[in-house]
HTML snippet that shows the backbone in 3Dmol.js (N, CA, C, O; Angstrom):
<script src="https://3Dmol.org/build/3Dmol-min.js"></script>
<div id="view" style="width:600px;height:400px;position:relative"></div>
<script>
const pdb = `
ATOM      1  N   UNK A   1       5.731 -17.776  -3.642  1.00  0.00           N
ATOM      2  CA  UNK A   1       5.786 -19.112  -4.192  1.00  0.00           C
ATOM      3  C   UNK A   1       5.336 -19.134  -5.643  1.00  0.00           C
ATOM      4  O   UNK A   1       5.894 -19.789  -6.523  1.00  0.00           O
ATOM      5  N   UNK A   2       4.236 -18.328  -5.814  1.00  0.00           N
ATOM      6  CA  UNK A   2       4.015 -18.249  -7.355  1.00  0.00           C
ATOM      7  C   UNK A   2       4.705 -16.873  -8.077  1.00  0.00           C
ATOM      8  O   UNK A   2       4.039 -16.331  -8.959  1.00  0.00           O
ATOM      9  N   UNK A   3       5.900 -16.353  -7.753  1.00  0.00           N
ATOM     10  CA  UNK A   3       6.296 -15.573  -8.769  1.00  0.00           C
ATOM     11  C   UNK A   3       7.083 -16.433  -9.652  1.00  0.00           C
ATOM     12  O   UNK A   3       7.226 -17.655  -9.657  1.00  0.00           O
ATOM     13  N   UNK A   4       7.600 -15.431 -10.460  1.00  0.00           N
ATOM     14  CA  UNK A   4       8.472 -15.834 -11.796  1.00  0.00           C
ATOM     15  C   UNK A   4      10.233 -16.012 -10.774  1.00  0.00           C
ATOM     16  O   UNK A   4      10.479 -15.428  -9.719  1.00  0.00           O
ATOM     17  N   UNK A   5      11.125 -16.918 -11.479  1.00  0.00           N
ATOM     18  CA  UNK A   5      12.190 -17.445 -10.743  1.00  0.00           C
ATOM     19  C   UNK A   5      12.960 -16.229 -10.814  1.00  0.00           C
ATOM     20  O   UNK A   5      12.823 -15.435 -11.745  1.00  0.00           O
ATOM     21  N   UNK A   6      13.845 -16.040  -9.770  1.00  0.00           N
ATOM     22  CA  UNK A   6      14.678 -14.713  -9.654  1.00  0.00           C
ATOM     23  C   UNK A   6      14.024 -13.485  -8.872  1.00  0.00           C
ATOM     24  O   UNK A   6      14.583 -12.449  -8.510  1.00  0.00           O
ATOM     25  N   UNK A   7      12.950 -13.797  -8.740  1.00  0.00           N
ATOM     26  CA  UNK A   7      11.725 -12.677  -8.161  1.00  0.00           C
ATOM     27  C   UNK A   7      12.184 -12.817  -6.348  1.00  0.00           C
ATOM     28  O   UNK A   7      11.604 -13.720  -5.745  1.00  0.00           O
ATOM     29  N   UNK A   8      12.808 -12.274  -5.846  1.00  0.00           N
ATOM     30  CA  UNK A   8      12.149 -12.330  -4.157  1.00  0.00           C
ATOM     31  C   UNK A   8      11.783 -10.676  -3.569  1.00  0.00           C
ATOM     32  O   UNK A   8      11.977  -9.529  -3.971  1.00  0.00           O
ATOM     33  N   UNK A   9      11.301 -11.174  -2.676  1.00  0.00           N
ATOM     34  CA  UNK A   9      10.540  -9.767  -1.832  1.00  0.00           C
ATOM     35  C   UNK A   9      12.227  -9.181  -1.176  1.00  0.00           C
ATOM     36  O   UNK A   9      13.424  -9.301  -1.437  1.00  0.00           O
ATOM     37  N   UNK A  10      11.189  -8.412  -0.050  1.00  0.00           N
ATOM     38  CA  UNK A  10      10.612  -8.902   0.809  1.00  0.00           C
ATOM     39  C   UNK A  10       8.613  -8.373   0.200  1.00  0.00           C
ATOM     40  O   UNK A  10       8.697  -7.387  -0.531  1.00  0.00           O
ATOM     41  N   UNK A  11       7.278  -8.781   0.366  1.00  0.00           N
ATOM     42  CA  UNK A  11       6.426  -8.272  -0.617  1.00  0.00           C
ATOM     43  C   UNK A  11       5.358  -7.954   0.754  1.00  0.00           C
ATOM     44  O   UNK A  11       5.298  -8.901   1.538  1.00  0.00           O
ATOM     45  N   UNK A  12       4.740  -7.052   1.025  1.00  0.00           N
ATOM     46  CA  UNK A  12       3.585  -6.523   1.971  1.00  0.00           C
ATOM     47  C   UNK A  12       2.823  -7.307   1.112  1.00  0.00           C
ATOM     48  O   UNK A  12       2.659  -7.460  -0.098  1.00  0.00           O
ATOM     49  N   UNK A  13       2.387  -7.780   2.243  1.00  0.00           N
ATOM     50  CA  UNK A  13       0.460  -8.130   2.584  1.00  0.00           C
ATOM     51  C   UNK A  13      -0.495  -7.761   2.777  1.00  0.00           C
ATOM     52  O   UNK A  13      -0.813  -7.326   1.670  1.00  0.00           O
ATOM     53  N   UNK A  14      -1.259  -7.588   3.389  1.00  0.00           N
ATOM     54  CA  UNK A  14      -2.331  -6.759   4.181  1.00  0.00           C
ATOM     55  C   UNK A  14      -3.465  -6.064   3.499  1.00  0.00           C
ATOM     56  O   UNK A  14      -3.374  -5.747   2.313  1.00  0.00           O
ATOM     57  N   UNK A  15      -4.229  -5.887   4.012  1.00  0.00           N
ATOM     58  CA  UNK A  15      -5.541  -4.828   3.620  1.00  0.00           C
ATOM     59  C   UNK A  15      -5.178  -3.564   3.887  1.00  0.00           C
ATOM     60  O   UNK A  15      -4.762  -3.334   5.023  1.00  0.00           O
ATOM     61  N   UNK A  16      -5.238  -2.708   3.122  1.00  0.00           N
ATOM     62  CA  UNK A  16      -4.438  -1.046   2.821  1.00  0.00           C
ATOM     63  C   UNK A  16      -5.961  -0.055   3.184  1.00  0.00           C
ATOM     64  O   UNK A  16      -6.480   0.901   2.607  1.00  0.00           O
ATOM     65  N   UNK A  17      -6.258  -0.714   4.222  1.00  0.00           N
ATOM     66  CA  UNK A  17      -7.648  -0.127   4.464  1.00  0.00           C
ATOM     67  C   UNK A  17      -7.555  -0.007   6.117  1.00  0.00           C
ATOM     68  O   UNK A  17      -7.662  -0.882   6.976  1.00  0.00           O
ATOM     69  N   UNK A  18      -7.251   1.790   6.253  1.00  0.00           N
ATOM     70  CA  UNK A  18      -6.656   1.842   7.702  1.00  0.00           C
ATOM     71  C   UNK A  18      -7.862   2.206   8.940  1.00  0.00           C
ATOM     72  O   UNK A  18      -9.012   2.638   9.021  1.00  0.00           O
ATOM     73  N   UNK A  19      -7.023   1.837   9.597  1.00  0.00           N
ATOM     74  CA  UNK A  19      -8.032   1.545  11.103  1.00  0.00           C
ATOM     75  C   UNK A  19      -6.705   1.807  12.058  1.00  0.00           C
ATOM     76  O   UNK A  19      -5.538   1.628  11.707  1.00  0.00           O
ATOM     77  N   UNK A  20      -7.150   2.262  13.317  1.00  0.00           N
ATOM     78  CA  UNK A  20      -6.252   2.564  14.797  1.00  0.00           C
ATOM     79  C   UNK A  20      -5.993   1.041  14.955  1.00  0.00           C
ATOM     80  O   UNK A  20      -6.687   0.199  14.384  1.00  0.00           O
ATOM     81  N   UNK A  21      -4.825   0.710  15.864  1.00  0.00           N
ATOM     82  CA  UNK A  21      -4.849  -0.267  16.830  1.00  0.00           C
ATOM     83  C   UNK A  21      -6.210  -0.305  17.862  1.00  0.00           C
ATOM     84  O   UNK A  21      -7.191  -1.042  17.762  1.00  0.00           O
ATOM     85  N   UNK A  22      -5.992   0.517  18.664  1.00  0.00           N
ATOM     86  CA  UNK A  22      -7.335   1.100  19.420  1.00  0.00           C
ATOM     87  C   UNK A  22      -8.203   0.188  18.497  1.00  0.00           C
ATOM     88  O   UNK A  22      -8.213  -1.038  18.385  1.00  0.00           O
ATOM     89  N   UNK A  23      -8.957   1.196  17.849  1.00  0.00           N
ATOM     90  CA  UNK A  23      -9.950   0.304  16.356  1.00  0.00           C
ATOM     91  C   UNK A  23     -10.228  -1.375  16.201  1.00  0.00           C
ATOM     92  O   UNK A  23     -11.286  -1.993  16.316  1.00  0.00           O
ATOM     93  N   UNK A  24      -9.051  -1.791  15.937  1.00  0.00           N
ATOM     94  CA  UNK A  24      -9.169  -3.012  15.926  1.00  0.00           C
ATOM     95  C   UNK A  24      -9.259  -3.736  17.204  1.00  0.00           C
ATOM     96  O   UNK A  24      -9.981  -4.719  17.031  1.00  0.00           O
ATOM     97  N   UNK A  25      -8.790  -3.658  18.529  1.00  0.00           N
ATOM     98  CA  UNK A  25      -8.783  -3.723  20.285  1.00  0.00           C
ATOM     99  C   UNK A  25     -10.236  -3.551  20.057  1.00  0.00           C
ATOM    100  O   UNK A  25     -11.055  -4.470  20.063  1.00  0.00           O
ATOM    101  N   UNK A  26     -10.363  -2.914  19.956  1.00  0.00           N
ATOM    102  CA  UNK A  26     -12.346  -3.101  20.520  1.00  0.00           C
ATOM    103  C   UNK A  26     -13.144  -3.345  19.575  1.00  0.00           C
ATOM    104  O   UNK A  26     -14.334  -3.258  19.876  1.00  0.00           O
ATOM    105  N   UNK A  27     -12.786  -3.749  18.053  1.00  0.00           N
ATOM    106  CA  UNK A  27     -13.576  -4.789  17.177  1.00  0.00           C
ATOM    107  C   UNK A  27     -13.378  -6.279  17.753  1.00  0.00           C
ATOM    108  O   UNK A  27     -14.174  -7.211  17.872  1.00  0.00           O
ATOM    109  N   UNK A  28     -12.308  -6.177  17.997  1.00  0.00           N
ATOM    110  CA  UNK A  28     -11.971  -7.710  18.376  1.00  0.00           C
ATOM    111  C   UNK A  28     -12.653  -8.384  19.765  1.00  0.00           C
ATOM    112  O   UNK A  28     -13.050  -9.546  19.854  1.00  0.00           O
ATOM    113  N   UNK A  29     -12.686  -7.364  20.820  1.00  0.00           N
ATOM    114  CA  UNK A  29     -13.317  -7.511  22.174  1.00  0.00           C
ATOM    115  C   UNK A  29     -14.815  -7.782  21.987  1.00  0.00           C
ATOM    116  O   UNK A  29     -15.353  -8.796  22.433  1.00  0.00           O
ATOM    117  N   UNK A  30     -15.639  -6.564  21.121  1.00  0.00           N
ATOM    118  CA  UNK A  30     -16.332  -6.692  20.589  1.00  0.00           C
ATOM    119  C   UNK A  30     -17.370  -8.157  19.963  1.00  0.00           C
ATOM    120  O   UNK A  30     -18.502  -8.560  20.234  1.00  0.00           O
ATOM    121  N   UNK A  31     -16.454  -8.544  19.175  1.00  0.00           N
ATOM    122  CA  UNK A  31     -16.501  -9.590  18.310  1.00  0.00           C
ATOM    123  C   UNK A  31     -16.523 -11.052  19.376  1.00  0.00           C
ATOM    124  O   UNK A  31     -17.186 -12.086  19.294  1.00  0.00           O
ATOM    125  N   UNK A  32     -15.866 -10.763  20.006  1.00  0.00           N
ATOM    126  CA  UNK A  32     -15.845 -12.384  20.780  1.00  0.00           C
ATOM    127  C   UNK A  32     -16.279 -12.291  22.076  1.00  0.00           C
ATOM    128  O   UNK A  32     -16.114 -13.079  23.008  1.00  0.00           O
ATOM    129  N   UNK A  33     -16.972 -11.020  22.021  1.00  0.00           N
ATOM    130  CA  UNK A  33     -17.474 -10.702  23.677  1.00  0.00           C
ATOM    131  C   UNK A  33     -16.616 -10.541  24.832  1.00  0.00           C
ATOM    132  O   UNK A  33     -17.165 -10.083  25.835  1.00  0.00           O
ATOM    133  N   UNK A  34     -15.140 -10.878  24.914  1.00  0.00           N
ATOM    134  CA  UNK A  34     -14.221 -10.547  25.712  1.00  0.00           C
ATOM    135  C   UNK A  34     -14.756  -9.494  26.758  1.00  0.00           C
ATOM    136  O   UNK A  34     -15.506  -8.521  26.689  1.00  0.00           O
ATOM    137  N   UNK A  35     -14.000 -10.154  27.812  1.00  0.00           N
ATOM    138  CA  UNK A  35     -14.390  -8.941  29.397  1.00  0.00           C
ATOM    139  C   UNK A  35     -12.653  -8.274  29.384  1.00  0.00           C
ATOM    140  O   UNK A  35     -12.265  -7.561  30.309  1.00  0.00           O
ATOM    141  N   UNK A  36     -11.799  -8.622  28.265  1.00  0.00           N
ATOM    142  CA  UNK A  36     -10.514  -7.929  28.309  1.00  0.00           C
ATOM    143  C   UNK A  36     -10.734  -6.161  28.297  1.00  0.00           C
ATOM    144  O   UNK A  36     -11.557  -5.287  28.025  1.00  0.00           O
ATOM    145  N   UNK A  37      -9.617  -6.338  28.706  1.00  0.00           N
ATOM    146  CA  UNK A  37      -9.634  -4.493  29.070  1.00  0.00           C
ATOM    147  C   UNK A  37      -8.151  -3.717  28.005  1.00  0.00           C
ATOM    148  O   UNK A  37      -6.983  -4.098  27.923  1.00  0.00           O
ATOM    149  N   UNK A  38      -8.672  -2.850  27.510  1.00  0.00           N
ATOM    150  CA  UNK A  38      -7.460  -1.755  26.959  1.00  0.00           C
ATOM    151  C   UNK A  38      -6.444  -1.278  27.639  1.00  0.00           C
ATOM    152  O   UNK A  38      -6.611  -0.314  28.386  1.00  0.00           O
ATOM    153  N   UNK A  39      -5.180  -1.902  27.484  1.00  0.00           N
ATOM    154  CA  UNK A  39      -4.159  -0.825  28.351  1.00  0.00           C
ATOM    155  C   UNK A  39      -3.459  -0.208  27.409  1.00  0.00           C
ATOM    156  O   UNK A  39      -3.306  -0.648  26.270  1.00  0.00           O
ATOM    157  N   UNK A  40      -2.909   1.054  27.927  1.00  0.00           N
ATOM    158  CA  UNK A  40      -2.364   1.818  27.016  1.00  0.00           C
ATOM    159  C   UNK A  40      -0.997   1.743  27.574  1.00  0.00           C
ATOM    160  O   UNK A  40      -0.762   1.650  28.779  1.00  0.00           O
ATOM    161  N   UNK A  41      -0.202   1.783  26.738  1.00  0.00           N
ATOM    162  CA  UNK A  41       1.394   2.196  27.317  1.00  0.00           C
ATOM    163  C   UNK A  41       2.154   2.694  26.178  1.00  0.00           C
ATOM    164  O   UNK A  41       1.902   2.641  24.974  1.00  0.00           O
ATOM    165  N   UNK A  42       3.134   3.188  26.812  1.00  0.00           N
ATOM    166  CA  UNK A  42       3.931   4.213  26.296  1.00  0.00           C
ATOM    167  C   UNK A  42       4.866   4.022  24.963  1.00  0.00           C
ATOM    168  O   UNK A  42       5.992   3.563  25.153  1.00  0.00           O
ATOM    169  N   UNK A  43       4.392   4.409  23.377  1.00  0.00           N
ATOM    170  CA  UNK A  43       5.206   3.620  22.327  1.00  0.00           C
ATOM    171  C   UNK A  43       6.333   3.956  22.518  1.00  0.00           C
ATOM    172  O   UNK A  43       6.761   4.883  23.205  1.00  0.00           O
ATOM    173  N   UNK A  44       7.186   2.752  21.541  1.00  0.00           N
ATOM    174  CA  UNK A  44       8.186   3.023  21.292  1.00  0.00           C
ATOM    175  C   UNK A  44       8.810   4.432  20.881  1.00  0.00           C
ATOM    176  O   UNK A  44       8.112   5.439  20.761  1.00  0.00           O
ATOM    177  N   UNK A  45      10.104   4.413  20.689  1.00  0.00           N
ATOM    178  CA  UNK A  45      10.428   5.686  20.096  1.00  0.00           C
ATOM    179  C   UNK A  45      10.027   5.384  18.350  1.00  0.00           C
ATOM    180  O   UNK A  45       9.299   6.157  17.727  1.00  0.00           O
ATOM    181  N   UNK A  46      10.461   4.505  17.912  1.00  0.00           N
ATOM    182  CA  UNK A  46      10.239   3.802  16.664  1.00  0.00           C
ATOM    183  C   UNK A  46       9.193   3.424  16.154  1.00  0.00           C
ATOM    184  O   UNK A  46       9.058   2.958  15.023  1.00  0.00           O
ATOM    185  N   UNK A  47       8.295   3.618  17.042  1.00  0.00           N
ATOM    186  CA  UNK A  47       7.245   3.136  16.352  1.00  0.00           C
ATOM    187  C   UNK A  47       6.083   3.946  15.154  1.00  0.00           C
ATOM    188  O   UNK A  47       5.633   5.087  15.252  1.00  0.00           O
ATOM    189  N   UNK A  48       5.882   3.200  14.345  1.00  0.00           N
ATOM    190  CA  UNK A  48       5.460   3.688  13.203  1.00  0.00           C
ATOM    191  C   UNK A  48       3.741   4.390  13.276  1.00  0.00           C
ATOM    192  O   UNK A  48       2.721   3.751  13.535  1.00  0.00           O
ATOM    193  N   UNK A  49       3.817   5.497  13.041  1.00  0.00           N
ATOM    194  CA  UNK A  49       2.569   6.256  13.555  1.00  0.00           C
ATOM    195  C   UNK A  49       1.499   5.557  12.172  1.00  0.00           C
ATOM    196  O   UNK A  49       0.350   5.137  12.303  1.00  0.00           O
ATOM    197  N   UNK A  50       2.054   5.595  11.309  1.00  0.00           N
ATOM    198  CA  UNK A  50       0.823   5.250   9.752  1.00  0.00           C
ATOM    199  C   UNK A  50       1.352   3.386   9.988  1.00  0.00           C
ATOM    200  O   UNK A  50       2.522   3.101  10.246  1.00  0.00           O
ATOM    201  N   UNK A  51       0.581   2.638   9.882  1.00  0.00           N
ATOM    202  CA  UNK A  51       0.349   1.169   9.345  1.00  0.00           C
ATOM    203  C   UNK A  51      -0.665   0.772   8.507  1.00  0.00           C
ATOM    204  O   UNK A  51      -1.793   0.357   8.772  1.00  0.00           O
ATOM    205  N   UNK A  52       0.128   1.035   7.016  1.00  0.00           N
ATOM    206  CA  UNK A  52      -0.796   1.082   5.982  1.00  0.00           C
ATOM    207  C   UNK A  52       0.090   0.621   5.074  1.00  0.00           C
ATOM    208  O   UNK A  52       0.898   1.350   4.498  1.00  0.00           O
ATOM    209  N   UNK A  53      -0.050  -1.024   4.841  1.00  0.00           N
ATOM    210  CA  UNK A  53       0.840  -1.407   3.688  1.00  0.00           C
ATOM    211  C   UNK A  53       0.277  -1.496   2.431  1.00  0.00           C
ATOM    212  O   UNK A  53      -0.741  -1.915   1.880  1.00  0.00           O
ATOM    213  N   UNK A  54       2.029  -0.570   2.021  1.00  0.00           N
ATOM    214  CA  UNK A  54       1.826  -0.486   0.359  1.00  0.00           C
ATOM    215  C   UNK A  54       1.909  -2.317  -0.297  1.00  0.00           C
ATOM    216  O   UNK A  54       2.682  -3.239  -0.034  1.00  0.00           O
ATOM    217  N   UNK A  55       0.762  -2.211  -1.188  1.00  0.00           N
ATOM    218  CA  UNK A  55       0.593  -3.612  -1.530  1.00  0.00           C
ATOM    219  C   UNK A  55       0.788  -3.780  -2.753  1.00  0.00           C
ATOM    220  O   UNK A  55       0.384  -4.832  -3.249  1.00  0.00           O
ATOM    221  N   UNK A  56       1.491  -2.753  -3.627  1.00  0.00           N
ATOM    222  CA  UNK A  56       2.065  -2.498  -5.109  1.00  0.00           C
ATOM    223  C   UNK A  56       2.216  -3.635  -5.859  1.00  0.00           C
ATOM    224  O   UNK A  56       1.705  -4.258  -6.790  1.00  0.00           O
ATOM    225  N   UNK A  57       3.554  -3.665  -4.708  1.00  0.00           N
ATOM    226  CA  UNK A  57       3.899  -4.948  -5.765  1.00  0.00           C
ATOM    227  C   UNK A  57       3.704  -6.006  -5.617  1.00  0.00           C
ATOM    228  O   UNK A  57       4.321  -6.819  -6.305  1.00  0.00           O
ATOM    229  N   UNK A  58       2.774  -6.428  -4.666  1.00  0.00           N
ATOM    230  CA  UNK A  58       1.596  -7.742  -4.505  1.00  0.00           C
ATOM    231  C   UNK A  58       1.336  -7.701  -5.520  1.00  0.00           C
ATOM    232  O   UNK A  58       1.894  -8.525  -6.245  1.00  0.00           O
ATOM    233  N   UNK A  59       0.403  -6.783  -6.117  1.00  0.00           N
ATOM    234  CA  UNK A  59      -0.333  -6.192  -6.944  1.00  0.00           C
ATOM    235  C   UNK A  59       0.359  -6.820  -8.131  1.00  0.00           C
ATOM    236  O   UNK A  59       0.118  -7.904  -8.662  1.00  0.00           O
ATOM    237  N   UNK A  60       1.276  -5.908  -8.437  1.00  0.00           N
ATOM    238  CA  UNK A  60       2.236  -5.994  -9.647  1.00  0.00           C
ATOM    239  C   UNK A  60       2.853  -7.221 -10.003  1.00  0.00           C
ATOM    240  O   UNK A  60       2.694  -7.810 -11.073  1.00  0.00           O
ATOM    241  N   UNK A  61       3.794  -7.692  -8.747  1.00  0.00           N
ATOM    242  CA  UNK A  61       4.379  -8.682  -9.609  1.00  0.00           C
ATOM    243  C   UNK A  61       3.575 -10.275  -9.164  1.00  0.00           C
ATOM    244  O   UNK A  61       3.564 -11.277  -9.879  1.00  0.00           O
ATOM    245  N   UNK A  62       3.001 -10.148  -7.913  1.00  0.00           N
ATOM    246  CA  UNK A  62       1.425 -11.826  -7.667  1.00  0.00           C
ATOM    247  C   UNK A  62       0.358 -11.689  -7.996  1.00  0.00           C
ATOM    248  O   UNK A  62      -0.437 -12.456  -7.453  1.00  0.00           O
ATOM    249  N   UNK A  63      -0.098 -10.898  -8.803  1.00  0.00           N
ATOM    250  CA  UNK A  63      -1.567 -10.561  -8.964  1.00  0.00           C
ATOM    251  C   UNK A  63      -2.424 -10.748  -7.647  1.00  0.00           C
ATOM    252  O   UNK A  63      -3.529 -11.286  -7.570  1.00  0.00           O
ATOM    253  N   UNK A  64      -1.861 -10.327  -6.881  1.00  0.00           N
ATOM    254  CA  UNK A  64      -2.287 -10.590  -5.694  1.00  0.00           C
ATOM    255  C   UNK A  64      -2.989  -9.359  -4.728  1.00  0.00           C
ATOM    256  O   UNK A  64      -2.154  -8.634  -4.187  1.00  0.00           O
ATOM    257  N   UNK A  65      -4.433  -9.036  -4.448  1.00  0.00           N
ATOM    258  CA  UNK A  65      -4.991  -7.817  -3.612  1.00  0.00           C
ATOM    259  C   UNK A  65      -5.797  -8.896  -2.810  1.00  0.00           C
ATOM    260  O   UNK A  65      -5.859 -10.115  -2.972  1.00  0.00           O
ATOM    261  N   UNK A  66      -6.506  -7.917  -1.723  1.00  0.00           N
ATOM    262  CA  UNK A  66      -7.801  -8.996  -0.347  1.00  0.00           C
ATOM    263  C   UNK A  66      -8.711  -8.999  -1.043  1.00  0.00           C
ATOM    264  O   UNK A  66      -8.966  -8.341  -2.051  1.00  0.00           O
ATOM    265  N   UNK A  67      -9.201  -9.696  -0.558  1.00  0.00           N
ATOM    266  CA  UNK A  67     -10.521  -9.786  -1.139  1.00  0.00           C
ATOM    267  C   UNK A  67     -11.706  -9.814   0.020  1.00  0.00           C
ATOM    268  O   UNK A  67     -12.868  -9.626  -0.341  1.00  0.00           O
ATOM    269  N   UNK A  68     -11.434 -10.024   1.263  1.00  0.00           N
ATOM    270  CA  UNK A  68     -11.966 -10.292   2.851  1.00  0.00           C
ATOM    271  C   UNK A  68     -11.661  -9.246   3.453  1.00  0.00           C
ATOM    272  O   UNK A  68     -10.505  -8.913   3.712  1.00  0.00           O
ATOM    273  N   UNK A  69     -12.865  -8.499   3.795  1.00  0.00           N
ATOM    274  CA  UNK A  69     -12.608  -7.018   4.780  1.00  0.00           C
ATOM    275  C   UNK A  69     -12.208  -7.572   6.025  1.00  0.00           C
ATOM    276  O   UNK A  69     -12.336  -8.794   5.959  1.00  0.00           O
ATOM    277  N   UNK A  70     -11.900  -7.310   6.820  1.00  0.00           N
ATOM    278  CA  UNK A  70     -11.718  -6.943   7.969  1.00  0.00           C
ATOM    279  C   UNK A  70     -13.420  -7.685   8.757  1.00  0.00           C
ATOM    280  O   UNK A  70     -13.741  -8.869   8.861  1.00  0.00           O
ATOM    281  N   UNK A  71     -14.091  -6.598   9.126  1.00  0.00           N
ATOM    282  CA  UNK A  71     -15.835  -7.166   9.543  1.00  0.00           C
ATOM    283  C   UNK A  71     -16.061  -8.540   8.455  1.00  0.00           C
ATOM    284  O   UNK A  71     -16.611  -9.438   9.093  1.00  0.00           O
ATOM    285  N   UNK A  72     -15.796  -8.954   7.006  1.00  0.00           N
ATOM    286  CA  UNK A  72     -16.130 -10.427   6.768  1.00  0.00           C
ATOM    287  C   UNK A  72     -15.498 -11.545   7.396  1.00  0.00           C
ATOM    288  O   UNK A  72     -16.020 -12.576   7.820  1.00  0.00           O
ATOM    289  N   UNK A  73     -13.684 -11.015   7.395  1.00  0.00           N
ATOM    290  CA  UNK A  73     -13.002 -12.073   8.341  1.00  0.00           C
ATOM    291  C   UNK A  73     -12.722 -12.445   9.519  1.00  0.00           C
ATOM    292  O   UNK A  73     -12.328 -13.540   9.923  1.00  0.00           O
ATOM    293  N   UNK A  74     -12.955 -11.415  10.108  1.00  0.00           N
ATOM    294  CA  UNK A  74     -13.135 -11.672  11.619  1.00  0.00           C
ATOM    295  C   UNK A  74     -13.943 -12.307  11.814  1.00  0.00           C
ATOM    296  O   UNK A  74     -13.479 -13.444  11.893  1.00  0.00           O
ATOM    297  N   UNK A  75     -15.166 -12.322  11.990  1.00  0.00           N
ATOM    298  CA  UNK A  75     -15.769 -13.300  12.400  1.00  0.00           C
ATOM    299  C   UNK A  75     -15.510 -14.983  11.639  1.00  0.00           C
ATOM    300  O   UNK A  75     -15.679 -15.992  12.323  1.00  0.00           O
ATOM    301  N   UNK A  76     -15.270 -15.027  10.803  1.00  0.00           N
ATOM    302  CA  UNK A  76     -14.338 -16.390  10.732  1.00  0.00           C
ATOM    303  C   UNK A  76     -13.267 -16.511  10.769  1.00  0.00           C
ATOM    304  O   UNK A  76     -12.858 -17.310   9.926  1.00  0.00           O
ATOM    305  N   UNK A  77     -12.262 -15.925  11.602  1.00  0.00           N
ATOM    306  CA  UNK A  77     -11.386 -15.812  12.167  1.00  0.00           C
ATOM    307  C   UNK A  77     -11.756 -16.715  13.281  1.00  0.00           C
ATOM    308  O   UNK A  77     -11.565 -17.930  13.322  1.00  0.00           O
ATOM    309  N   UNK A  78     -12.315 -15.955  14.188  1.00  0.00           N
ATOM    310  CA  UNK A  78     -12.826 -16.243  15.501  1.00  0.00           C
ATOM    311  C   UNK A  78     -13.600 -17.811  15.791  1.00  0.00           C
ATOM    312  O   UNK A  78     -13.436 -18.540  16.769  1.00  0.00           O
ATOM    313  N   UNK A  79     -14.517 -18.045  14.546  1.00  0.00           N
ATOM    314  CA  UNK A  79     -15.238 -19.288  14.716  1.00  0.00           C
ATOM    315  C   UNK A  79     -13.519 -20.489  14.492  1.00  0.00           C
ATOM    316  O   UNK A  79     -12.886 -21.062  15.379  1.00  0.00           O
ATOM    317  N   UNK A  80     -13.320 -20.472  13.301  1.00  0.00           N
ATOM    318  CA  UNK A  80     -11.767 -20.810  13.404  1.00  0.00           C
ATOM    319  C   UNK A  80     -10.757 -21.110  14.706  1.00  0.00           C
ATOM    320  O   UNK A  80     -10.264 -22.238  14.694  1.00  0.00           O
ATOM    321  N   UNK A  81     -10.549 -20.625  15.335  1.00  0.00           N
ATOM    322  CA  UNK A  81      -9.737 -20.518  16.464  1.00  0.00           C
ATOM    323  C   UNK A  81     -11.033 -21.106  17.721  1.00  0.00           C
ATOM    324  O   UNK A  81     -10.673 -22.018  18.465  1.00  0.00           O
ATOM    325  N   UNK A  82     -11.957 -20.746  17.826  1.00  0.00           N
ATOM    326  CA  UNK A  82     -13.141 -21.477  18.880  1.00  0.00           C
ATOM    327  C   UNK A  82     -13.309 -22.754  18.378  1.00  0.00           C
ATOM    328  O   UNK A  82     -14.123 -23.349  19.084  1.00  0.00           O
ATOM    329  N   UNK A  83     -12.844 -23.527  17.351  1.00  0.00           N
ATOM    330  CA  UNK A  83     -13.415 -24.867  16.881  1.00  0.00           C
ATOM    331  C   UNK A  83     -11.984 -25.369  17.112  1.00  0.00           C
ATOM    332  O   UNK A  83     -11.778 -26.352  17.824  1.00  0.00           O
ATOM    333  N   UNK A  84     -11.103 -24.767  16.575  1.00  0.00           N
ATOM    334  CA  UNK A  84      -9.830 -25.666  16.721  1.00  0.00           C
ATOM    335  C   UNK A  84      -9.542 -25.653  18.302  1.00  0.00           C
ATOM    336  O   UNK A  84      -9.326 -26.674  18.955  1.00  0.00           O
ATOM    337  N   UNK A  85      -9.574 -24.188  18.885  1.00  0.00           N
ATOM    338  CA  UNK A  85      -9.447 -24.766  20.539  1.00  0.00           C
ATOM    339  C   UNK A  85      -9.925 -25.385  21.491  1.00  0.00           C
ATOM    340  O   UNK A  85      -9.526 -25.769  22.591  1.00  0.00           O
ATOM    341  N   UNK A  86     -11.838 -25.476  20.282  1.00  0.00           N
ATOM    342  CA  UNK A  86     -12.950 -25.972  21.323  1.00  0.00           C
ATOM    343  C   UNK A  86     -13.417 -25.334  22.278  1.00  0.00           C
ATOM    344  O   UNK A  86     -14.090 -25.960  23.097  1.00  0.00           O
ATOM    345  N   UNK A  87     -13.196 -23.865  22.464  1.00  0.00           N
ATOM    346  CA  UNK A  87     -13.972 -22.863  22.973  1.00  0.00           C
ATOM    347  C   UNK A  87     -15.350 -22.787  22.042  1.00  0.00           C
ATOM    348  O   UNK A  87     -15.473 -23.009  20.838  1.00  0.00           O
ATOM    349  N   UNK A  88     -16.398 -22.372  23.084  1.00  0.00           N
ATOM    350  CA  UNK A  88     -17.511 -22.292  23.436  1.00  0.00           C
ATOM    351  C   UNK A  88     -17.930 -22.262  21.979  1.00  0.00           C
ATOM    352  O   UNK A  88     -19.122 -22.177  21.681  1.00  0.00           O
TER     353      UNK A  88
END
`;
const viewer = $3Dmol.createViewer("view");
viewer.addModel(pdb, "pdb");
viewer.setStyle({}, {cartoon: {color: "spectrum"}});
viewer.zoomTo();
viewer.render();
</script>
């Protein structure tokens, strides 16, 4: 929305600061105390072993990088979603 006119993506997002799925599954369980359980199943054929977006041209053409780790936003993540659903 704020580039220059003629500009489209498609443009990655994300924090380029890698962690497992796994990793994040039990920060998150973690984090909200969940009694959920890990299942594992069988990936795709396609599926992408590295998930680590290049954020270049965030960078480059939105002046745009995170600024919110992961451990700062989660937990207001979570308060977020418990206030709007009215969980505990």
């Amino acid at each position: 929305m704020g580039s220059e006119d003629g500009f489209t993506g498609p443009v990655n997002l994300g924090n380029p600061g890698e962690f497992t799925i796994l990793e994040l599954a039990r920060t998150v369980i973690e984090a909200t105390g969940s009694r959920s359980e890990v299942v594992f199943k069988p990936l795709p054929h396609d599926d992408p072993m590295q998930r680590k977006p290049d954020i270049a041209l965030a960078k480059e053409r939105l002046g745009w990088s995170p600024r919110i780790s992961l451990a700062e936003g989660l937990p207001k993540t979570i308060a977020y979603f418990r206030k709007t659903l009215g969980i505990g």
